[in-house]
PyMOL Python script that loads the backbone (N, CA, C, O; Angstrom):
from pymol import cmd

cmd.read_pdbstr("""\
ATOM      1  N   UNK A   1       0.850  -1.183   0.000  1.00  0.00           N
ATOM      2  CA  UNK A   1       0.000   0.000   0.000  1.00  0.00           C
ATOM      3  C   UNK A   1       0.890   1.238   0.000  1.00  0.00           C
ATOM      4  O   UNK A   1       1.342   1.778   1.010  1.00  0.00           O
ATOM      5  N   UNK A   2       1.063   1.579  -1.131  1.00  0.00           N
ATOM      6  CA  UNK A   2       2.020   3.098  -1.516  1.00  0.00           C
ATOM      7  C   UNK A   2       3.815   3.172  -0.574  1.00  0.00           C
ATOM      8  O   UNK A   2       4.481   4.148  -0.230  1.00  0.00           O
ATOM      9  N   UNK A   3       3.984   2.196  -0.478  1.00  0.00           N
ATOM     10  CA  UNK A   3       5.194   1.362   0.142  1.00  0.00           C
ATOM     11  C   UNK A   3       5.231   1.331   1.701  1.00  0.00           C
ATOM     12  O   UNK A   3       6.174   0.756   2.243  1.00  0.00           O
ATOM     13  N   UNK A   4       4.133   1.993   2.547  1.00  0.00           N
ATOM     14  CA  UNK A   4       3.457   2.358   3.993  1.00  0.00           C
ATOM     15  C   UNK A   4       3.746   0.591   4.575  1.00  0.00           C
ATOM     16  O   UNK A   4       3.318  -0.354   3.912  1.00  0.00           O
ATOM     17  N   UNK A   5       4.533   0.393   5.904  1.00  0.00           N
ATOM     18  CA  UNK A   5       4.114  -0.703   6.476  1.00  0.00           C
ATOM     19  C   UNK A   5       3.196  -0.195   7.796  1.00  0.00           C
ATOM     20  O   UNK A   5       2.821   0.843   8.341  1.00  0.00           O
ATOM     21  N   UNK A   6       3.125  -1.246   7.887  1.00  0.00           N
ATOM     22  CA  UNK A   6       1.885  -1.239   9.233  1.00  0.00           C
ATOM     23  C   UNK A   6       2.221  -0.509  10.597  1.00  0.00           C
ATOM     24  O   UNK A   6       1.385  -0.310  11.478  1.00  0.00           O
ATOM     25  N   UNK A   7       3.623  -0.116  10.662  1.00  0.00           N
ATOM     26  CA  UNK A   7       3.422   1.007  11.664  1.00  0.00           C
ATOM     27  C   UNK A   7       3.411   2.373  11.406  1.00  0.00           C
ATOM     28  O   UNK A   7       3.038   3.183  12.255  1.00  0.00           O
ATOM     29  N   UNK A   8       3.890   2.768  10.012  1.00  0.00           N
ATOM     30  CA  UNK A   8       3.671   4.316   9.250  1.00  0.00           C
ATOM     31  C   UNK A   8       1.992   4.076   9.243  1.00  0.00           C
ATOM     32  O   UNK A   8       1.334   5.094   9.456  1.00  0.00           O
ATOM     33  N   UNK A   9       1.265   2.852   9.022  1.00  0.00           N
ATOM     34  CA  UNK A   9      -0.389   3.067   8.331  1.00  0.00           C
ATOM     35  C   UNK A   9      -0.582   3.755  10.403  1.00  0.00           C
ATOM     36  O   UNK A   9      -0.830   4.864  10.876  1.00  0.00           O
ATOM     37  N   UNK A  10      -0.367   2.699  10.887  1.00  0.00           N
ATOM     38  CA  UNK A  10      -1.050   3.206  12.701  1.00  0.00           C
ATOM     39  C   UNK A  10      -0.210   4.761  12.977  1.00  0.00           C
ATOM     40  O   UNK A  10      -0.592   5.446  13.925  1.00  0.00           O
ATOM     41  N   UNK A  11       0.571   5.098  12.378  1.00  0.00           N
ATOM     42  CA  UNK A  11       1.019   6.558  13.111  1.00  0.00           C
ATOM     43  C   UNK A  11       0.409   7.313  12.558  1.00  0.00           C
ATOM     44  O   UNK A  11       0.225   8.354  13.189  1.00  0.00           O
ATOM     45  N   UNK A  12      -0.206   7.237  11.176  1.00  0.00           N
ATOM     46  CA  UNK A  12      -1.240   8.312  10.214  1.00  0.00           C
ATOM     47  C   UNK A  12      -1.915   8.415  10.904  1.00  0.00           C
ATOM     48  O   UNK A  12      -2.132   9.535  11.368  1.00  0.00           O
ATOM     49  N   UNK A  13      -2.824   6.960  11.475  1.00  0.00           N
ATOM     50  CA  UNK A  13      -4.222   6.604  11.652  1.00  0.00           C
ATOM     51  C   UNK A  13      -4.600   7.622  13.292  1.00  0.00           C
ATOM     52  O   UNK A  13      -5.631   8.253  13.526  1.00  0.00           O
ATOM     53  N   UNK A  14      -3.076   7.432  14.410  1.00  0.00           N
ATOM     54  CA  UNK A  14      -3.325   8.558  14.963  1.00  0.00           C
ATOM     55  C   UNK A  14      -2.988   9.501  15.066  1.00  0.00           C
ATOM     56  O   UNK A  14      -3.230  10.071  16.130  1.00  0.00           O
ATOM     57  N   UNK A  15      -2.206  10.230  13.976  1.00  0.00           N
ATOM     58  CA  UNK A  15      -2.118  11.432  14.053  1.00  0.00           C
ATOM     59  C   UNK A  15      -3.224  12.148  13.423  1.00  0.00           C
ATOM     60  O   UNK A  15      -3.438  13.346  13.609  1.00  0.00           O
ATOM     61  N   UNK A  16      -4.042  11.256  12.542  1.00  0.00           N
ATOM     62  CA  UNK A  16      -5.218  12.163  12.028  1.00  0.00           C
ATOM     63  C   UNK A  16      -6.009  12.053  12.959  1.00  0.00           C
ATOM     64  O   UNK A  16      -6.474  13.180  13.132  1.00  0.00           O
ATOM     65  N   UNK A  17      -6.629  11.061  13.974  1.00  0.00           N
ATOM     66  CA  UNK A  17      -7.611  11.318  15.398  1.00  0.00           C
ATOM     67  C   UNK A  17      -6.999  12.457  15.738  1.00  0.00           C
ATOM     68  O   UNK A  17      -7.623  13.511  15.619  1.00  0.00           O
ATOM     69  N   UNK A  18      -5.523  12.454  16.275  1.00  0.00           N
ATOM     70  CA  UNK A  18      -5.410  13.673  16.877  1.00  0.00           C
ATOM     71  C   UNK A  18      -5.783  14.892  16.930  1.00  0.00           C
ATOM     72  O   UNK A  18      -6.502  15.611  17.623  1.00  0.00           O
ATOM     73  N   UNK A  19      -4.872  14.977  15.692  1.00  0.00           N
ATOM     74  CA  UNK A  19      -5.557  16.701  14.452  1.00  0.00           C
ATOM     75  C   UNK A  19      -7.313  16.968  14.571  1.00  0.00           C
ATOM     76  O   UNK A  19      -7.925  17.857  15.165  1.00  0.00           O
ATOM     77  N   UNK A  20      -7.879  15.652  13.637  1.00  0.00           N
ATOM     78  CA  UNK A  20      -9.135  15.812  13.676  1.00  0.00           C
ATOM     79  C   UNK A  20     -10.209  16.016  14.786  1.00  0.00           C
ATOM     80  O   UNK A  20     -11.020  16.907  15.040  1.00  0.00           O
ATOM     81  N   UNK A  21      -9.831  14.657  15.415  1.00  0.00           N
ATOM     82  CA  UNK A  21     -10.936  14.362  16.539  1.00  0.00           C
ATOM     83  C   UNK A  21     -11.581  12.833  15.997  1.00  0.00           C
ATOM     84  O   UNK A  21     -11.583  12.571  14.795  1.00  0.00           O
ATOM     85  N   UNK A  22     -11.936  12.197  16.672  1.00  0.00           N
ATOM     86  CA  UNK A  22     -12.194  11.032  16.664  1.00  0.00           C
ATOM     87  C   UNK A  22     -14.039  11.156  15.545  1.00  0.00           C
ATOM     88  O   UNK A  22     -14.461  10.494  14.596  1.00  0.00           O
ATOM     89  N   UNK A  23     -14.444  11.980  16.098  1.00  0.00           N
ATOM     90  CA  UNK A  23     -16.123  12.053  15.530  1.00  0.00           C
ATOM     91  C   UNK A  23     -16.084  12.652  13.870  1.00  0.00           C
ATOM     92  O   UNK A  23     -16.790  12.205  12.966  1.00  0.00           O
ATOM     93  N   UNK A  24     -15.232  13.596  13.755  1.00  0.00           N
ATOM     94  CA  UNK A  24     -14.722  13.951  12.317  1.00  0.00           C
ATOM     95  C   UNK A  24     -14.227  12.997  11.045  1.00  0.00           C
ATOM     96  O   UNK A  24     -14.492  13.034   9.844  1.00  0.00           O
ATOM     97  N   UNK A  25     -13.341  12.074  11.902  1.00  0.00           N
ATOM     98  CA  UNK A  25     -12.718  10.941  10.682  1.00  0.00           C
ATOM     99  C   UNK A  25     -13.841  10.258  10.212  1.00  0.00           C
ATOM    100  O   UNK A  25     -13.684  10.431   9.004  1.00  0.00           O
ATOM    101  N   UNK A  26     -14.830   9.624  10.319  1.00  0.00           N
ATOM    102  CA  UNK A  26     -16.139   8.661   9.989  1.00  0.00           C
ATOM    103  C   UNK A  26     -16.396   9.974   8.976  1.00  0.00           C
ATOM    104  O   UNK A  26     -16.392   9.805   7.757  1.00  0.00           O
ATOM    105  N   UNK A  27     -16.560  10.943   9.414  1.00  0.00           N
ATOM    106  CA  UNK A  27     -17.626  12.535   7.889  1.00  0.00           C
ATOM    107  C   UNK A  27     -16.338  12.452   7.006  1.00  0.00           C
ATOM    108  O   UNK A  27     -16.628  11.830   5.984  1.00  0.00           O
ATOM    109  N   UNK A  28     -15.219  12.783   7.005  1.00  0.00           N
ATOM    110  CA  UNK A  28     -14.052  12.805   6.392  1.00  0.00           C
ATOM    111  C   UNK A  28     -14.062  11.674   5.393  1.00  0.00           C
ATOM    112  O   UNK A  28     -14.272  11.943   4.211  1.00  0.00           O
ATOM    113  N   UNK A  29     -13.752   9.844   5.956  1.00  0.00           N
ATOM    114  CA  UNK A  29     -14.689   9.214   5.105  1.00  0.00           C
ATOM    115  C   UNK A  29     -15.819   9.201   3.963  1.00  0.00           C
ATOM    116  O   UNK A  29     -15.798   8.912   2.767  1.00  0.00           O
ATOM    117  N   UNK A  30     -16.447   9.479   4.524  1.00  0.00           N
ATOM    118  CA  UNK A  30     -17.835   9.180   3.984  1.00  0.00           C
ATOM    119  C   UNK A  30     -18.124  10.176   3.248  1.00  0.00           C
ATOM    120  O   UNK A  30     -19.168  10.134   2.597  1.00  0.00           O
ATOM    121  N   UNK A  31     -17.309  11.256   3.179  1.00  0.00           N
ATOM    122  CA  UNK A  31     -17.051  12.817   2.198  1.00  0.00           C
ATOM    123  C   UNK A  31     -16.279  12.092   0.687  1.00  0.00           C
ATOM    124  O   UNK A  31     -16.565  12.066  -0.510  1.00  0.00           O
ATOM    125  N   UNK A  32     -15.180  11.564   1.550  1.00  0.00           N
ATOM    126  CA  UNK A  32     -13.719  11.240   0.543  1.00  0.00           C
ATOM    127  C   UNK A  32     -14.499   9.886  -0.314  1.00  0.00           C
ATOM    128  O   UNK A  32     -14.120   9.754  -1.478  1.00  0.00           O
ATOM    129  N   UNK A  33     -15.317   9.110   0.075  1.00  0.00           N
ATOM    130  CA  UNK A  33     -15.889   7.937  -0.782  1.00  0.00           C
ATOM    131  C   UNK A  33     -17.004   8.090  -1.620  1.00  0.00           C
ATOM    132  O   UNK A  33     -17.436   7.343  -2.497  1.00  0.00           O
ATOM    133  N   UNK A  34     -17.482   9.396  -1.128  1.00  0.00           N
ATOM    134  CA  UNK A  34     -18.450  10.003  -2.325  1.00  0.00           C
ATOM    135  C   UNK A  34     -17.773  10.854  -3.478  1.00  0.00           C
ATOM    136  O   UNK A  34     -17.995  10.923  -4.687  1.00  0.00           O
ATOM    137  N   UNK A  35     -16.886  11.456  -2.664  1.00  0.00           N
ATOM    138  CA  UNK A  35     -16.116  12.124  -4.039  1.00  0.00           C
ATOM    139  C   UNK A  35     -15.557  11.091  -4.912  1.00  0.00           C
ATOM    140  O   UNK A  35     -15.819  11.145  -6.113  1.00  0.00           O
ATOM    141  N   UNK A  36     -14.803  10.138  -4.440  1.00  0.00           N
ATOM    142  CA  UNK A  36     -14.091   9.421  -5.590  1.00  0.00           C
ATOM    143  C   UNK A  36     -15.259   8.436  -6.084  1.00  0.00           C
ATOM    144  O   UNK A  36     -15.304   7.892  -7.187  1.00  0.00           O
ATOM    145  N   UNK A  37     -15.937   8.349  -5.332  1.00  0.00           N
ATOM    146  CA  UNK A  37     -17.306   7.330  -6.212  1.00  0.00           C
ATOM    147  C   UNK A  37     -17.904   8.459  -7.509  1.00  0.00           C
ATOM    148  O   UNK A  37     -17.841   8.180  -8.706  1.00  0.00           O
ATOM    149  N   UNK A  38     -18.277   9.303  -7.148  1.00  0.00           N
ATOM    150  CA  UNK A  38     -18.450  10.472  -8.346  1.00  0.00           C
ATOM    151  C   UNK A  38     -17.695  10.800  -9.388  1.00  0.00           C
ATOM    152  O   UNK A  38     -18.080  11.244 -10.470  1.00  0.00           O
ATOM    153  N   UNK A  39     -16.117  10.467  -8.879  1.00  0.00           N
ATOM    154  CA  UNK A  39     -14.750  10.829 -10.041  1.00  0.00           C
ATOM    155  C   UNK A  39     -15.004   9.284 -11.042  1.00  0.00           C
ATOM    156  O   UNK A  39     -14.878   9.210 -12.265  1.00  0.00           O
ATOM    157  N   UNK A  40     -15.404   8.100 -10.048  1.00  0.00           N
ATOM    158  CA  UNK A  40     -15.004   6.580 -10.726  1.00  0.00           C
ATOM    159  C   UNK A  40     -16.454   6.895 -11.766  1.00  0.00           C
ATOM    160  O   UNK A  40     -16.207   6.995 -12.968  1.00  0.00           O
ATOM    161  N   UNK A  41     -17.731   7.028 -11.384  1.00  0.00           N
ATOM    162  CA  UNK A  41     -18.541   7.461 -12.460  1.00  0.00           C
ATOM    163  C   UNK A  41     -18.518   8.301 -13.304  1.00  0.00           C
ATOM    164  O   UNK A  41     -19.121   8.061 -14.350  1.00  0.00           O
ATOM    165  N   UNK A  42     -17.992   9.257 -13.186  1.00  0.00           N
ATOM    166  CA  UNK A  42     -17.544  10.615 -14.076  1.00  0.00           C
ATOM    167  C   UNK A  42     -16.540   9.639 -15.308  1.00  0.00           C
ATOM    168  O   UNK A  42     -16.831   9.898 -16.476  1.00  0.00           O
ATOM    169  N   UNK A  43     -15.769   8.906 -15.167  1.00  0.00           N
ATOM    170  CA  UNK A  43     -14.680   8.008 -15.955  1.00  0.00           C
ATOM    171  C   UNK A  43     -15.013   7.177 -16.490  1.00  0.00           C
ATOM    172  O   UNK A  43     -14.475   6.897 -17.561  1.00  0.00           O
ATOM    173  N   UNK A  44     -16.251   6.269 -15.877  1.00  0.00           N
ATOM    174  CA  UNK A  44     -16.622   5.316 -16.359  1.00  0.00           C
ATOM    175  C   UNK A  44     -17.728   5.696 -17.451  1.00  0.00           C
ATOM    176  O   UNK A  44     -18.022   5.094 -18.484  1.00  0.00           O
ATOM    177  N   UNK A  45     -18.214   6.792 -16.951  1.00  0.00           N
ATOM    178  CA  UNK A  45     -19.263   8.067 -18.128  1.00  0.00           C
ATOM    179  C   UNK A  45     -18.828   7.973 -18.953  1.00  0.00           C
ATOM    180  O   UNK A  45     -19.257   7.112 -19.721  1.00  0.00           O
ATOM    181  N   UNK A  46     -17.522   8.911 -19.404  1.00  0.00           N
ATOM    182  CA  UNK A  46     -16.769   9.327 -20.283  1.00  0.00           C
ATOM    183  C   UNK A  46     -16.284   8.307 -21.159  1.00  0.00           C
ATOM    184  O   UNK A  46     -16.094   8.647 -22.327  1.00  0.00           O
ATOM    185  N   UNK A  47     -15.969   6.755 -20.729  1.00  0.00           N
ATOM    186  CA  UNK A  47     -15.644   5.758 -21.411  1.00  0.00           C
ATOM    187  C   UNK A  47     -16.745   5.143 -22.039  1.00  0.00           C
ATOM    188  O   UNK A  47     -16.567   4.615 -23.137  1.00  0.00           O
ATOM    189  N   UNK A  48     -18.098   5.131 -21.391  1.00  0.00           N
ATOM    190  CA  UNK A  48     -19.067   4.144 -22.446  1.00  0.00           C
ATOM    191  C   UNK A  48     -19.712   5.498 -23.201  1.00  0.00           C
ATOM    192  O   UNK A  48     -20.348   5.185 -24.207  1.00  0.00           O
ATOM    193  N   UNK A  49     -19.682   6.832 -22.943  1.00  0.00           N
ATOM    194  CA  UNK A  49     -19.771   7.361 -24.077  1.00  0.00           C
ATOM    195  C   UNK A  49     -19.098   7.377 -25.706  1.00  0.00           C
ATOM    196  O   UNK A  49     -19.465   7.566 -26.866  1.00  0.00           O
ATOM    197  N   UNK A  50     -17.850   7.038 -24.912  1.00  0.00           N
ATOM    198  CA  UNK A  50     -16.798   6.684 -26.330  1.00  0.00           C
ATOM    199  C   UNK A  50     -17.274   5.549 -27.173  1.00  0.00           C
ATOM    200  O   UNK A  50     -17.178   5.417 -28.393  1.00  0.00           O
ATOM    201  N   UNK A  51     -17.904   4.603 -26.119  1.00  0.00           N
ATOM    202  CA  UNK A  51     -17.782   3.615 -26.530  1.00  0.00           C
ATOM    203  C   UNK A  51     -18.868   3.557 -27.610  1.00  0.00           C
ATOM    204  O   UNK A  51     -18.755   2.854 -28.614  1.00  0.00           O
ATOM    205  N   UNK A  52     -20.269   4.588 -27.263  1.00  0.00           N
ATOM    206  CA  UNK A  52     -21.119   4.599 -27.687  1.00  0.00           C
ATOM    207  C   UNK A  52     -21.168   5.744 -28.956  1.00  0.00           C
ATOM    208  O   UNK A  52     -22.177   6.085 -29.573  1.00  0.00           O
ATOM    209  N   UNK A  53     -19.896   6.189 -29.139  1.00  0.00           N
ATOM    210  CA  UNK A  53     -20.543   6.752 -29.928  1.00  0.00           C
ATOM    211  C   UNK A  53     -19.436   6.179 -31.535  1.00  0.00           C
ATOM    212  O   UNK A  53     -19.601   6.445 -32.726  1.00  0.00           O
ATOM    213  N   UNK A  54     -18.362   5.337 -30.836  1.00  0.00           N
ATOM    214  CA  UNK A  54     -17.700   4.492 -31.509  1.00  0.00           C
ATOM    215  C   UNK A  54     -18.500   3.760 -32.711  1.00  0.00           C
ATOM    216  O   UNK A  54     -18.249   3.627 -33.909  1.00  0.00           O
ATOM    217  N   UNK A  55     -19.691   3.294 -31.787  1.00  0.00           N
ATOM    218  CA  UNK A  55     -20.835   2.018 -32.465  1.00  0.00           C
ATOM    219  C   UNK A  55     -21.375   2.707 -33.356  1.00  0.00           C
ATOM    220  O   UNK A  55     -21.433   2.456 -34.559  1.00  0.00           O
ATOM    221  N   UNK A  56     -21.778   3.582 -32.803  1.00  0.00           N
ATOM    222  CA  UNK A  56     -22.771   4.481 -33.601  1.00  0.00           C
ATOM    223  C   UNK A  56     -22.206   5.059 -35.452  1.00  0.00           C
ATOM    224  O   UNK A  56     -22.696   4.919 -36.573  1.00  0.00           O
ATOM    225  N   UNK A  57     -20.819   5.796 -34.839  1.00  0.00           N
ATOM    226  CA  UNK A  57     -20.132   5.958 -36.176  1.00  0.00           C
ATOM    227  C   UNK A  57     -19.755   4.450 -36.891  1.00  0.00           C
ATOM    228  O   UNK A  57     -19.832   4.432 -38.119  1.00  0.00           O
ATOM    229  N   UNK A  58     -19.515   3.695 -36.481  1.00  0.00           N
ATOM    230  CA  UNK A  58     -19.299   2.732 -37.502  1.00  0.00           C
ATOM    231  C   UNK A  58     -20.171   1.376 -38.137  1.00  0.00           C
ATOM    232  O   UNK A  58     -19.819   0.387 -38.780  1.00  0.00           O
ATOM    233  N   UNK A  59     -21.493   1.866 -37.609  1.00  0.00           N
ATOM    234  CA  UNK A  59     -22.812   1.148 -38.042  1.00  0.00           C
ATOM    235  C   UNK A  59     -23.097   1.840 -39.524  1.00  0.00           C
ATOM    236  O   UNK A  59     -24.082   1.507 -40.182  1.00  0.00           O
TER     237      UNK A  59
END
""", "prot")
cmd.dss("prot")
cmd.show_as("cartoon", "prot")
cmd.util.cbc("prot")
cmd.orient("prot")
């Protein structure tokens, strides 16, 4: 995982409680998995449009 072993992943994990606060990281989440769920559809958009309009021109 981005070359991170398992005690760099636990020193992130509390230095962001720290910073943040324990009740913040869960919204932070659940912010950050909607955005990239929106970026992975936005991409996956953009590709079956190609795809569709690929068909279309060569029918």
């Amino acid at each position: 995982m981005f070359g991170l072993g398992w005690p760099e992943v636990i020193v992130i994990g509390i230095a962001a409680v720290v910073i943040f606060g324990p009740k913040k990281i869960p919204e932070m989440g659940s912010a950050l998995g909607k955005t990239l769920r929106g970026f992975k559809d936005e991409i996956n958009g953009t590709a079956s449009e190609e795809e569709e309009s690929d068909k279309d021109g060569s029918s």
